[in-house]
Every structure is written in C-alpha cells, then in structure tokens.
C-alpha positions in Angstrom: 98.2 121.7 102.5 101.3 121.1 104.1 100.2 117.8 105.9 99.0 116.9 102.1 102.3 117.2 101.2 104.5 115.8 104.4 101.9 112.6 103.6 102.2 112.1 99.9 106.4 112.5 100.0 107.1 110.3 103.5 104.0 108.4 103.9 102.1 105.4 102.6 100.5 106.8 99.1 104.5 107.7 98.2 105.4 104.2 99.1 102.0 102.8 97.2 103.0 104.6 94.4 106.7 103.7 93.7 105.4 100.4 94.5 103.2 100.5 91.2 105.8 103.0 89.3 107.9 99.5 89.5 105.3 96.9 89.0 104.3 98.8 86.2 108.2 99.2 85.2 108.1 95.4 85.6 105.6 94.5 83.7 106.5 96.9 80.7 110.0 96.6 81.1 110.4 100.3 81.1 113.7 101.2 83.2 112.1 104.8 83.4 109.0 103.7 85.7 111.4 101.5 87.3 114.1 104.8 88.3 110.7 107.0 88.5 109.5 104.3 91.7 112.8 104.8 93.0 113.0 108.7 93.0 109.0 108.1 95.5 110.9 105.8 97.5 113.4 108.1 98.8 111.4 109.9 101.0 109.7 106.8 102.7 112.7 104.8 103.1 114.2 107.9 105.0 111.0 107.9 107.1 111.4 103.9 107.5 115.0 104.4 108.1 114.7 106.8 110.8 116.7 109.5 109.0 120.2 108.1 108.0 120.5 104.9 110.4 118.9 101.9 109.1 119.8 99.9 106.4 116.1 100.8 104.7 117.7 103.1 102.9 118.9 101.0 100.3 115.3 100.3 98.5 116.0 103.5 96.3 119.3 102.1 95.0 117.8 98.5 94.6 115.5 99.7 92.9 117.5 101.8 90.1 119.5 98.6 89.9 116.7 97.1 88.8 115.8 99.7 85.9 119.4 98.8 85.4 118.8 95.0 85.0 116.0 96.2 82.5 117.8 98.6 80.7 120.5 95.4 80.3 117.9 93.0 79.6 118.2 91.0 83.1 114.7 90.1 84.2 115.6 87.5 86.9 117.3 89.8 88.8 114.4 91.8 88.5 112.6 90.5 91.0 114.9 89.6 93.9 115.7 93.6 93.7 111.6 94.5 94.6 112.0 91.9 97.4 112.7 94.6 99.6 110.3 97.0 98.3 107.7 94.9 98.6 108.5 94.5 102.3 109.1 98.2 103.1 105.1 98.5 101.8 104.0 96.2 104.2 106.2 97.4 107.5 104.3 101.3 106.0 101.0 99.5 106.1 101.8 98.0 109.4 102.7 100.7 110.9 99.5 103.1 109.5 97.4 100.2 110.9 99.4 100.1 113.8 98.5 104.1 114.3 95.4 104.4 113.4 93.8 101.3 116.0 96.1 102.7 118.7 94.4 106.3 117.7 90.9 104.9 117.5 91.3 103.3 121.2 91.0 99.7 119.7 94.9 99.0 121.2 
C-alpha cells in the first residue's frame, strides 16, 4: 500500500495526472483544474528536483500562474506556462524507461 502511495504522489501517474488536470484546465478554461494540476505536481517536481536544489521546482508555481492567466482571461500566456510541464513529463518518462530497461538487463 505504501509503494501505492510513494508512486501515485512522486512518480509518473502524479505527473500524468496534473498533466491532464491542466490540459483539461486548458481546454475548459477552468483555473480550478489548472491550480488542481499544480497541487499533483508538487510532489514530482520535488522528486525531479532532487529535494530543494533544482530549479524544477518552479512547474507548480507556473502552473498556478497559468490558472491565474485564466482566471484573467490571458490564454496566450497560457501555453508558454505548460512549456515546462510538458517537459518535466517527458524527463519522468525518461527516466521510468530509463529504469525499467536498465532493470530488465536490456542496458
């Protein structure tokens, strides 16, 4: 249960999901999905980040800046703010892959 939980707060389905909390947010231009994909990317972008030392850790707040750009009507800015999110996915995805070939005896 634990490692349930340890994956679904720092791991890829937390960073899959506030990716589609904010796409979703997007596409509705609901600010709440958008701040709701931000809360689920706290935990991976601390877990990117390596604790408190890399810059990573500034997805969350780009991302409630861009509930605040709905909330204010801005959809532009919209989406140079899920630039970065979209990146942290695929660094989580490379690094699952990465993992699981080096696991399987493939690397």
């Amino acid at each position: 249960m634990e490692v349930f939980l340890i994956q679904f707060t720092f791991g890829l389905p937390a960073i899959l999901l506030a990716l589609l909390l904010s796409l979703a947010g997007l596409i509705a231009k609901k600010p709440l999905l958008l701040a709701l994909g931000g809360l689920f990317s706290i935990g991976p972008a601390y877990y990117l980040g390596g604790g408190l030392r890399l810059p990573v850790l500034i997805v969350p707040l780009l991302l409630f800046g861009a509930a605040f750009a709905v909330y204010k009507k801005k959809t532009r800015w919209l989406w140079i703010l899920l630039i970065p999110l979209g990146l942290a996915v695929l660094y989580m995805a490379f690094l699952y892959i990465y993992v699981f070939l080096q696991n399987s005896g493939a690397i």
